[in-house]
C-alpha positions in Angstrom: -10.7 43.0 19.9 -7.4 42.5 18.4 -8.0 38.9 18.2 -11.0 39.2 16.3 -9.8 42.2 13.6 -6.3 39.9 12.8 -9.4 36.5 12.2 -11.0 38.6 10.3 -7.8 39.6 8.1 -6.6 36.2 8.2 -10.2 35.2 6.9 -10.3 37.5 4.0 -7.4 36.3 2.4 -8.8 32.5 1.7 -9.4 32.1 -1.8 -13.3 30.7 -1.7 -14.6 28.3 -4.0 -18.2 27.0 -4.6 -19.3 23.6 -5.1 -21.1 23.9 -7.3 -19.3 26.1 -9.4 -16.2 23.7 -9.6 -15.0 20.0 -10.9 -13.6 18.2 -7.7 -10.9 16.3 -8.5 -11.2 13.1 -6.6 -9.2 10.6 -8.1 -6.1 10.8 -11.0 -4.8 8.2 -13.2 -1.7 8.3 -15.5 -1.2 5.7 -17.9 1.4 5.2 -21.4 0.4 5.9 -24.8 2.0 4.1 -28.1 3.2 7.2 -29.5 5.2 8.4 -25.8 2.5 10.2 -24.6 1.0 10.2 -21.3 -2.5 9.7 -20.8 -4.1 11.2 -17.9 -7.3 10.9 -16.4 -9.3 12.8 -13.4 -12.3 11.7 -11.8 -15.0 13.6 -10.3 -18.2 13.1 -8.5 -21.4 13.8 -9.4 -24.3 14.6 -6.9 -27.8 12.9 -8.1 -30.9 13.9 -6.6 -31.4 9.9 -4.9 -28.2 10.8 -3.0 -26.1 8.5 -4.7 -22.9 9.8 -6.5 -21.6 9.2 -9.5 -18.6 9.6 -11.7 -17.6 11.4 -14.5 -13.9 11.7 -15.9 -11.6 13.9 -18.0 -9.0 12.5 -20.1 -6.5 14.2 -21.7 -2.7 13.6 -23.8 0.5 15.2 -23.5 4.7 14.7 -22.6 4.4 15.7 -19.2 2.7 15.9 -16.2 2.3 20.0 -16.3 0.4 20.0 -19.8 -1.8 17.1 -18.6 -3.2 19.5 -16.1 -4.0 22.3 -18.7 -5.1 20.1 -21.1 -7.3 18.8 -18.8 -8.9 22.5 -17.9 -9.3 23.4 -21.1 -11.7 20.3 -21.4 -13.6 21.6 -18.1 -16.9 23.8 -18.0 -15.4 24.5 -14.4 -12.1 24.9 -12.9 -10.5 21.7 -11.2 -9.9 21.4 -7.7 -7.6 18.6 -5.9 -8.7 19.9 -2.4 -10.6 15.9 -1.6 -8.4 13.8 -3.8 -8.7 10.4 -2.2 -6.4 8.3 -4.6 -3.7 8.7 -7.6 -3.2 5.7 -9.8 -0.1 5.1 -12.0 -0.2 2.0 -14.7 2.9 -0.5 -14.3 4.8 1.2 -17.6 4.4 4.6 -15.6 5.6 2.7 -12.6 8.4 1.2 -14.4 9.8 4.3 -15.8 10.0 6.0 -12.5 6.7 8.0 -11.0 9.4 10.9 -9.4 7.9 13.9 -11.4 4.4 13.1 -10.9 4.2 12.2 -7.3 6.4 15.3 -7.5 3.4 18.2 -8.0 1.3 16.2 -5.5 3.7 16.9 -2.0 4.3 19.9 -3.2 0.5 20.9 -3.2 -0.7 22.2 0.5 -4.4 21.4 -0.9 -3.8 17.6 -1.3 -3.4 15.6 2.3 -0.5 13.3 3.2 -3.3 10.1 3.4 -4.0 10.4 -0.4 -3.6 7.0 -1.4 -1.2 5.8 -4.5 -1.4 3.1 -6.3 -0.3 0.9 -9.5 -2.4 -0.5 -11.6 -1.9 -3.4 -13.1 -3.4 -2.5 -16.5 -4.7 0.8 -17.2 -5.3 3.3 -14.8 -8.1 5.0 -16.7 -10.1 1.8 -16.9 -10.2 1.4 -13.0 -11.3 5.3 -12.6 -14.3 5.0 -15.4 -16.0 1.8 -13.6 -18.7 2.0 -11.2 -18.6 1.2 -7.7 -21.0 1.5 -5.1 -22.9 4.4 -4.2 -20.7 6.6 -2.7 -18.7 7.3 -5.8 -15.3 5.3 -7.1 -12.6 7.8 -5.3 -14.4 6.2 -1.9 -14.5 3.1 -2.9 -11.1 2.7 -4.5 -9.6 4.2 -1.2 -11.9 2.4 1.3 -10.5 -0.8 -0.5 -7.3 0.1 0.4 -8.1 1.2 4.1 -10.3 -1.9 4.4 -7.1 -4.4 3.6 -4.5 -2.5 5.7 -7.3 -2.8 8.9 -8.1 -5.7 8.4 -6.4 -8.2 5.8 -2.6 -8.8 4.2 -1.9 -5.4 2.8 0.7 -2.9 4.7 0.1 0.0 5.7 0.4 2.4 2.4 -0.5 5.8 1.8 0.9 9.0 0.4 3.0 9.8 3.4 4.4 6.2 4.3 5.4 6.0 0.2 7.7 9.4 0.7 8.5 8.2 4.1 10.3 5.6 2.2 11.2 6.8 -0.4 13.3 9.3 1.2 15.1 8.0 4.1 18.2 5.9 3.6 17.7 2.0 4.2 14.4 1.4 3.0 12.5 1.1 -0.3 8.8 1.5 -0.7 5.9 0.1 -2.2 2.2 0.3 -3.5 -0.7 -2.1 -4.1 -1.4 -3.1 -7.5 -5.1 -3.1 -8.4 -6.8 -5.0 -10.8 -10.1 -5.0 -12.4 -11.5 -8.4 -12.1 -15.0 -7.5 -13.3 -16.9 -4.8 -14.4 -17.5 -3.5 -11.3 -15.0 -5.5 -8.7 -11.4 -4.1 -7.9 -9.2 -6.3 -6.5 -5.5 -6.2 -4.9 -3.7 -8.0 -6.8 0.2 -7.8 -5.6 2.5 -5.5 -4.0 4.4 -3.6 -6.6 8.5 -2.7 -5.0 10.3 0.1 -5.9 14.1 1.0 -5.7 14.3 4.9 -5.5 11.2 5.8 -7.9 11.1 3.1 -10.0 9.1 -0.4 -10.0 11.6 -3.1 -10.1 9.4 -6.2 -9.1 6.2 -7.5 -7.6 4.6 -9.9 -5.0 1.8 -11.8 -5.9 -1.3 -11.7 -3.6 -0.8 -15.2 -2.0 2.9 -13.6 -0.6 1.4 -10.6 0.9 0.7 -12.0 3.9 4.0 -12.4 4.8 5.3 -9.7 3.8 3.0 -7.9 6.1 4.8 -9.8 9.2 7.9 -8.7 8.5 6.8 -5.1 7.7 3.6 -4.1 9.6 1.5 -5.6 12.6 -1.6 -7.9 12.3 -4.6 -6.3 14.3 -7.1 -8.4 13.0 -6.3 -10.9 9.7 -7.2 -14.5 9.0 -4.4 -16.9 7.4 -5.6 -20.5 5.3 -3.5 -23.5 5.9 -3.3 -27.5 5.4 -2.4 -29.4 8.5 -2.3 -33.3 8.2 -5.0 -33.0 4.9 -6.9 -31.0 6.7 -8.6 -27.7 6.3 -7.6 -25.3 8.7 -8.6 -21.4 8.9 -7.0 -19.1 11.9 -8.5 -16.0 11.9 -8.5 -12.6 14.7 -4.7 -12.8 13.8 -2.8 -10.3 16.2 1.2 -10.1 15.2 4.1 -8.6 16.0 7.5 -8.3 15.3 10.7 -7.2 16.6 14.4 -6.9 15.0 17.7 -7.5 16.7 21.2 -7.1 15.2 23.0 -10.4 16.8 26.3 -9.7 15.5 28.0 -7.5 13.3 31.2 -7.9 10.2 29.2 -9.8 8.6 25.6 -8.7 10.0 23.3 -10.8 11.1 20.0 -9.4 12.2 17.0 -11.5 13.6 13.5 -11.5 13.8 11.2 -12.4 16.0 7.6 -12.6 14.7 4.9 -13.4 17.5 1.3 -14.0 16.6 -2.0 -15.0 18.6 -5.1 -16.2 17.0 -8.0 -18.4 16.8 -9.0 -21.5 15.1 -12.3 -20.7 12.9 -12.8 -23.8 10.8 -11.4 -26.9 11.1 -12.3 -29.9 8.7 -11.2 -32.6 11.0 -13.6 -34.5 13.5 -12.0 -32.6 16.7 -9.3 -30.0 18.1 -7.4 -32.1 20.5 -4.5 -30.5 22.1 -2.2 -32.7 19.8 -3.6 -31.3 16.8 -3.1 -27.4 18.2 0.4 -27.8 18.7 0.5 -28.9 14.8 -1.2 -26.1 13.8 0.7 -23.9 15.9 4.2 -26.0 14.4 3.1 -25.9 10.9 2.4 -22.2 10.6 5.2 -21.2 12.4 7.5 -23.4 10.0 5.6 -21.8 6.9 6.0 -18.1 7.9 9.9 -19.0 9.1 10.4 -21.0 5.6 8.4 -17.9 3.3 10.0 -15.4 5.0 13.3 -16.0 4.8 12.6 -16.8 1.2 11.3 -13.6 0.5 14.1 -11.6 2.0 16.7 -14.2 0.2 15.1 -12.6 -2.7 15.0 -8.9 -2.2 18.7 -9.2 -1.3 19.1 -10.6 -4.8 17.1 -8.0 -6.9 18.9 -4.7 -4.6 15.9 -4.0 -2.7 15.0 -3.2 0.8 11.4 -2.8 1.5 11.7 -4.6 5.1 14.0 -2.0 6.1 16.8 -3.4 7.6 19.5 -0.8 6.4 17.4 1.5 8.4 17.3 -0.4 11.3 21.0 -1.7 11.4 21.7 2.6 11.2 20.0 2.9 14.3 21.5 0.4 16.0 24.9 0.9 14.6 27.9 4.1 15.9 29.0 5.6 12.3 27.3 3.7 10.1 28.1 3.8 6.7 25.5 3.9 3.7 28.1 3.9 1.4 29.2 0.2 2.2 25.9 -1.3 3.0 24.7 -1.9 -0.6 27.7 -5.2 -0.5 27.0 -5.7 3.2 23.3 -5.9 2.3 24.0 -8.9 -0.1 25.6 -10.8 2.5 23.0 -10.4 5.2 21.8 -12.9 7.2 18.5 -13.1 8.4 17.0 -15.4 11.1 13.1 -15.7 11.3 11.6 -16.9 14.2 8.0 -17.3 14.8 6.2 -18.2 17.7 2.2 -18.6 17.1 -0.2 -18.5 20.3 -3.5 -20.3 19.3 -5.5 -18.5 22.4 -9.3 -20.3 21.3 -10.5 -23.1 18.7 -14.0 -21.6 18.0 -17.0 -22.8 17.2 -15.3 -26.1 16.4 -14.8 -27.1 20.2 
């Protein structure tokens, strides 16, 4: 009995909303204005009788994030709720400046999950929210586009709670997808946008991404394009891993050994000997070794750390000091190696 009395208690002090009596707040977008002004936009779903969803959005103006939101319900027939938002976008001027005060009222919001995705955009935010998108409303596509390329193609994995993961523990930087309209109704992900604290400081392009997921994430399935001997090759069912080991300290050197296993798909050549496996095998394992090494070469050089070495090196190292690491990181050395496992050739046996 007492169990049931303290449920009942417990249940009488939720605050109860009705659908239908409120806006849902699915998806946000901030982006600059000319005269210093931020423009923020909220998406919502709306329910048609065929079952499909659709989308309607609120835009409002104001100097910070706090009169955006009143703004906002004072434009509302309904009050605005945040309890399913699926994605927050911030345009690359936004992302510049620093996105700290914004991403600031989202973790501090129980409603709002830790999965929410964030995400840059690289023109306007408020023109990716007003599209259309499939059926099942924009929010759901925007953040099964994201899910869909972290399962299963070159994007890390990213989310609300990786970002502050980042963000907040000493020794790593961390990043976002940049999205891009390509077409009225086609999203695409366009880059990987790098922060240093809150700030964007620099991007990769799309064709770089897939390295950058090697050194940073695991491959469960993924397909990579190459050209072996003017030939056409595609290796797809990609399965990767990597591991890190400091091989000697004052100065550091730390390396990494990637491993991957996959299959040949598509081959332009007459016939997969064993030969021509091995060169496959050779020539990707050179590129990834080669792009790799270039990439970190170049996060060294701009002050960032989105691999995460300072945070490994910590764990591996008695009294390490954070204080010294920013000049210690600048004179790392890194040493990729990758060893590729072709384990079938296809249908072009």
């Amino acid at each position: 009995m007492l169990i049931i009395v303290t449920g009942l208690l417990l249940t009488g002090c939720v605050e109860k909303e009705i659908i239908d009596d409120v806006n849902i707040e699915m998806g946000v977008g901030y982006d600059t204005k000319e005269n210093g002004e931020i423009e923020g936009t909220i998406m919502v779903p709306i329910f048609n009788p065929d079952k499909k969803i659709g989308n309607f959005t609120f835009s409002a103006s104001a100097t910070s994030n706090r009169d955006l939101v009143e703004e906002i319900q004072r434009k509302s027939a309904q009050p605005v709720v945040a309890g399913s938002l699926e994605i927050v976008i911030f345009n690359k001027e936004i992302a510049k400046k620093g996105i700290g005060d914004f991403i600031d009222a989202f973790e501090r919001d129980p409603s709002i999950g830790a999965r929410v995705y964030f995400a840059v955009a690289d023109d306007k935010a408020k023109e990716i929210l007003s599209g259309t998108y499939g059926t099942r409303g924009n929010a759901i596509h925007l953040s099964q586009l994201i899910k869909h390329n972290t399962e299963t193609r070159n994007l890390p994995t990213t989310n609300m709670h990786s970002y502050l993961f980042d963000l907040y523990q000493e020794g790593k930087d961390p990043f976002l997808p940049i999205l891009k309209k390509t077409e009225p109704e086609v999203i695409d992900i366009t880059g990987i946008a790098l922060f240093k604290n809150e700030k964007m400081v620099s991007e990769l392009p799309s064709d770089k991404m897939f390295f950058f997921k090697l050194l940073t994430d695991k491959f469960s399935e993924g397909s990579f394009k190459l050209v072996v001997d003017g030939e056409d090759v595609t290796i797809k069912d990609l399965h990767s891993r990597n591991k890190f080991k400091v091989g000697k300290r004052e100065p550091y050197i730390v390396d990494v050994e990637i491993k991957i296993k996959g299959l040949i798909h598509e081959y332009t050549g007459e016939i997969v000997t064993p030969e021509v496996i091995k060169k496959i095998a050779k020539e990707l394992e050179d590129q990834i070794n080669k792009e790799a090494t270039k990439m970190i070469q170049d996060f060294q050089e701009e002050g960032i750390d989105p691999v995460g070495f300072g945070q490994f090196i910590k764990t591996k190292t008695r009294g390490f000091d954070f204080k010294r690491w920013e000049d210690e990181y600048k004179n790392l050395t890194v040493n990729v190696k990758t060893d590729v496992i072709i384990t079938e050739v296809g249908i072009v046996e």
